[in-house]
C-alpha positions in Angstrom: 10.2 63.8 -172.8 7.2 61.0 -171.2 8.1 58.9 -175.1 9.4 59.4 -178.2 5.7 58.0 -179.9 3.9 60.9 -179.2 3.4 63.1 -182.2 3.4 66.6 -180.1 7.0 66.1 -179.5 8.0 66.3 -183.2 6.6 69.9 -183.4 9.3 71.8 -182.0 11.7 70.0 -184.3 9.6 70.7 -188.0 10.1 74.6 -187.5 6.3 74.9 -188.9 5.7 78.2 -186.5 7.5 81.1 -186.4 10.1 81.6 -184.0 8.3 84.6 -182.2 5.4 81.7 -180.8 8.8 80.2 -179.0 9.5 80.9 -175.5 12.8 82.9 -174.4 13.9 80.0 -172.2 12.6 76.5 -171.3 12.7 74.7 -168.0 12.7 71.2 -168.8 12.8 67.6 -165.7 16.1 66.7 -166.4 19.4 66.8 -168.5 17.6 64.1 -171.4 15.1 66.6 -172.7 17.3 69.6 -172.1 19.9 67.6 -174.6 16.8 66.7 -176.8 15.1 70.2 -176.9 19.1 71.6 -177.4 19.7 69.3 -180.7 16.4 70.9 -182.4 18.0 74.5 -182.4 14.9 75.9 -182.0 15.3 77.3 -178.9 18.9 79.1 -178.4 22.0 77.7 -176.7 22.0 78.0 -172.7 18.3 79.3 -172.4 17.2 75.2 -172.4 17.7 74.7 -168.0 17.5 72.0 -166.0 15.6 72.2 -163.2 13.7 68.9 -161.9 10.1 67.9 -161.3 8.4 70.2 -158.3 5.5 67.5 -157.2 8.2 64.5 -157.0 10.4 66.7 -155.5 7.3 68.1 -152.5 6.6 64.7 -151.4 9.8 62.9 -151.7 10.7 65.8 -149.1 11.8 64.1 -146.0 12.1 61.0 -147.4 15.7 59.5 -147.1 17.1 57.0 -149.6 19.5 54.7 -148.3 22.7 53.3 -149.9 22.3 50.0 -148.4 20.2 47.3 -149.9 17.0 46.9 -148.3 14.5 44.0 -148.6 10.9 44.5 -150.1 8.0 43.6 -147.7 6.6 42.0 -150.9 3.4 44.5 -152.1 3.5 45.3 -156.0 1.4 49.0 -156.7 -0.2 47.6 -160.4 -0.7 50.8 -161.8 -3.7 50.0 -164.5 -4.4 51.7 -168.2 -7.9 51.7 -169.4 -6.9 50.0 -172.4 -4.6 46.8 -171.6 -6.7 46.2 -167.9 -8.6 43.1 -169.3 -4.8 41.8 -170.3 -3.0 42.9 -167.1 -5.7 41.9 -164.4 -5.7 38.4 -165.3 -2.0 37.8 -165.9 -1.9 39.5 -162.6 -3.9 37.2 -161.0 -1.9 34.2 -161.9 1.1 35.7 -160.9 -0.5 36.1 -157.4 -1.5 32.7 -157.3 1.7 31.4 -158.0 3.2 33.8 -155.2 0.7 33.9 -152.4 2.9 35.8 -149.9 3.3 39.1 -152.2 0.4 41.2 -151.6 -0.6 42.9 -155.5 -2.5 46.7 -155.5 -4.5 47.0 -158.3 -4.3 51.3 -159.0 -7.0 52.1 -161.5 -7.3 55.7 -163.4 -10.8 55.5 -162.1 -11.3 53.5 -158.5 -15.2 53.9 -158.2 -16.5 52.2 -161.6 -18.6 50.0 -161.0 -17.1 46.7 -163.3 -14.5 46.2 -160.6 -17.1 45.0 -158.3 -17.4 42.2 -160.1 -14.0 40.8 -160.6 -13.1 38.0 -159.2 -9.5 38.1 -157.3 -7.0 36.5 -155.1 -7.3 36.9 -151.8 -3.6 38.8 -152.8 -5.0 41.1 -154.7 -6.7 44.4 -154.0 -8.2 47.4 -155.6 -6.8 50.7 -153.8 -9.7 53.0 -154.1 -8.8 55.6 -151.6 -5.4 56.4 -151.7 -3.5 57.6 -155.5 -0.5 56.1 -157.1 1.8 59.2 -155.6 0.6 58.5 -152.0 0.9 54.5 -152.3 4.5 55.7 -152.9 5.6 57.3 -150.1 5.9 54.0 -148.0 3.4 51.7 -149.0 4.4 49.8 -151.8 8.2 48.6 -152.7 7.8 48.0 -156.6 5.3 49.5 -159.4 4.4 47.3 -162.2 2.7 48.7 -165.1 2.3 48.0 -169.2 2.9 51.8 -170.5 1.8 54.1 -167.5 3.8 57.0 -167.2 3.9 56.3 -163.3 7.0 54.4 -164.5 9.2 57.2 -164.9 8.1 58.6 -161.5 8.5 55.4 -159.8 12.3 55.2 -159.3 12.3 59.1 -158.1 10.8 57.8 -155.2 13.4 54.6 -154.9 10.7 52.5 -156.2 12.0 49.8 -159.0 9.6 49.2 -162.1 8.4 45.7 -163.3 7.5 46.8 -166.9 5.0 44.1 -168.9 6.0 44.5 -172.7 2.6 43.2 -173.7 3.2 43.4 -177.5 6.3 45.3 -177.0 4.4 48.4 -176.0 6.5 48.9 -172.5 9.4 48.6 -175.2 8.1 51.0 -177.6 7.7 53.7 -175.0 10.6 53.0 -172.6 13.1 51.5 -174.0 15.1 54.4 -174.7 14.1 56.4 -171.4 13.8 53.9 -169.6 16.5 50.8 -171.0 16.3 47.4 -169.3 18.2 47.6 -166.1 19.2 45.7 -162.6 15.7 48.3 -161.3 13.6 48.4 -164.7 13.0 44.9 -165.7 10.5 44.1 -168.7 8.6 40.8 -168.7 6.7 39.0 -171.2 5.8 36.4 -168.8 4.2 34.9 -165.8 7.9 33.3 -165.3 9.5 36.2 -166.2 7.3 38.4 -163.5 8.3 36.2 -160.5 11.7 35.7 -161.3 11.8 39.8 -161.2 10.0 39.9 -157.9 12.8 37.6 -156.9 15.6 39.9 -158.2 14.2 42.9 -156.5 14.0 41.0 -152.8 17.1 43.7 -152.6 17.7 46.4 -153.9 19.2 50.5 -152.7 16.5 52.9 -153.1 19.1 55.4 -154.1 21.0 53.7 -156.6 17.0 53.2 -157.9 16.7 56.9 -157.7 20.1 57.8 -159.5 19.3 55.9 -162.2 17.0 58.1 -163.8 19.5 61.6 -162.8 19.0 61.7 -166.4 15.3 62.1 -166.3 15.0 64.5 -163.6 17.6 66.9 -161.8 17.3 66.4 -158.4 16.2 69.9 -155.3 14.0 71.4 -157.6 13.5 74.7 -155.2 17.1 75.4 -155.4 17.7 74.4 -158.7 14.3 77.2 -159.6 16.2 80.2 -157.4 19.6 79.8 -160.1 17.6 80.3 -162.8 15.3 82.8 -162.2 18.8 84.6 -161.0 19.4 84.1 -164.4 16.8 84.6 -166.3 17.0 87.9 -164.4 20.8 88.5 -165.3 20.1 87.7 -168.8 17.0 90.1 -169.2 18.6 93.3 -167.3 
């Protein structure tokens, strides 16, 4: 489940097909949409499985998350929606004049158009061109901002804390109840708000970041794939 907003989701829950166009079993991220897939009875009891995110799970391989609080080298990944950027870029850039020593990466959907050669930006501030959002994570950033991407649910699997800005509400509307207001996803309306969230997260423990969305995602996708396809193959012999 990415929102509740989007209409696609309500299908399974109308019964408007027949229950032959429904699959046998359903591998879903994490234990929230297995509960949310489980309360529309349209699949059957125990054939709804867990079984966690395979791309988040490849490159967060290696990776170790530490208990211990650990202090941000101050650089914000910004990642950027085609439809709020003429909001976000600019309250971005006040932010980053108001806080000179935290570096702010700009991640557009699509680096190479040409309008971004004409903005005008901090010295701060920085289009990433070359490198995407899931490699920015693996060590080069320390917190993700965004309005309503969906990089903010895979954020925290990496240890990485979310500074969501609820622009008319919209961060609310789509991740409030995924995603509620937390010590690691803080929403801000505000220029103030921003920097006094920077300020929060000068510490933070990647993995209690990361076990707060264990909800979200089930964690050792490979192992958690081999049970059920055992299973699956139990149940269909």
């Amino acid at each position: 489940i990415i929102n509740y907003e989007h209409p696609a989701y309500n299908y399974y829950t109308s019964k408007r097909f027949s229950d032959l166009f429904y699959p046998n079993y359903l591998i879903t991220f994490g234990t929230m949409a297995l509960r949310e897939i489980q309360s529309s009875s349209f699949i059957e009891d125990g054939r709804v499985l867990s079984c966690g995110h395979p791309y988040l799970d490849f490159i967060s391989e290696g990776l170790f998350f530490d208990s211990q609080e650990v202090k941000h080298k101050g650089i914000v990944g910004v990642t950027l929606q085609w439809t709020d950027e003429d909001v976000v870029i600019p309250f971005i850039n006040r932010v980053a004049e108001l806080q000179p020593n935290i570096t702010f990466i700009l991640i557009p959907r699509i680096p190479n158009l040409e309008k971004y050669n004409a903005l005008l930006l901090p010295a701060n501030v920085h289009i990433e061109r070359n490198l995407d959002f899931y490699s920015l994570l693996k060590g080069a950033i320390d917190i993700h901002c965004t309005t309503y991407s969906t990089c903010a649910l895979e954020a925290p699997y990496m240890g990485i804390p979310n500074i969501l800005i609820d622009f008319d509400k919209m961060a609310t509307r789509y991740f409030a109840k995924v995603l509620p207001p937390s010590s690691y996803d803080i929403y801000v309306r505000t220029e103030t708000e921003f920097i006094a969230a920077i300020k929060k997260l000068a510490t933070y423990s990647p993995l209690a970041v990361r076990n707060g969305i264990k909800d979200l995602y089930s964690f050792s996708y490979k192992e958690n794939l081999d049970k059920i396809l055992a299973q699956v193959l139990r149940g269909s012999s």
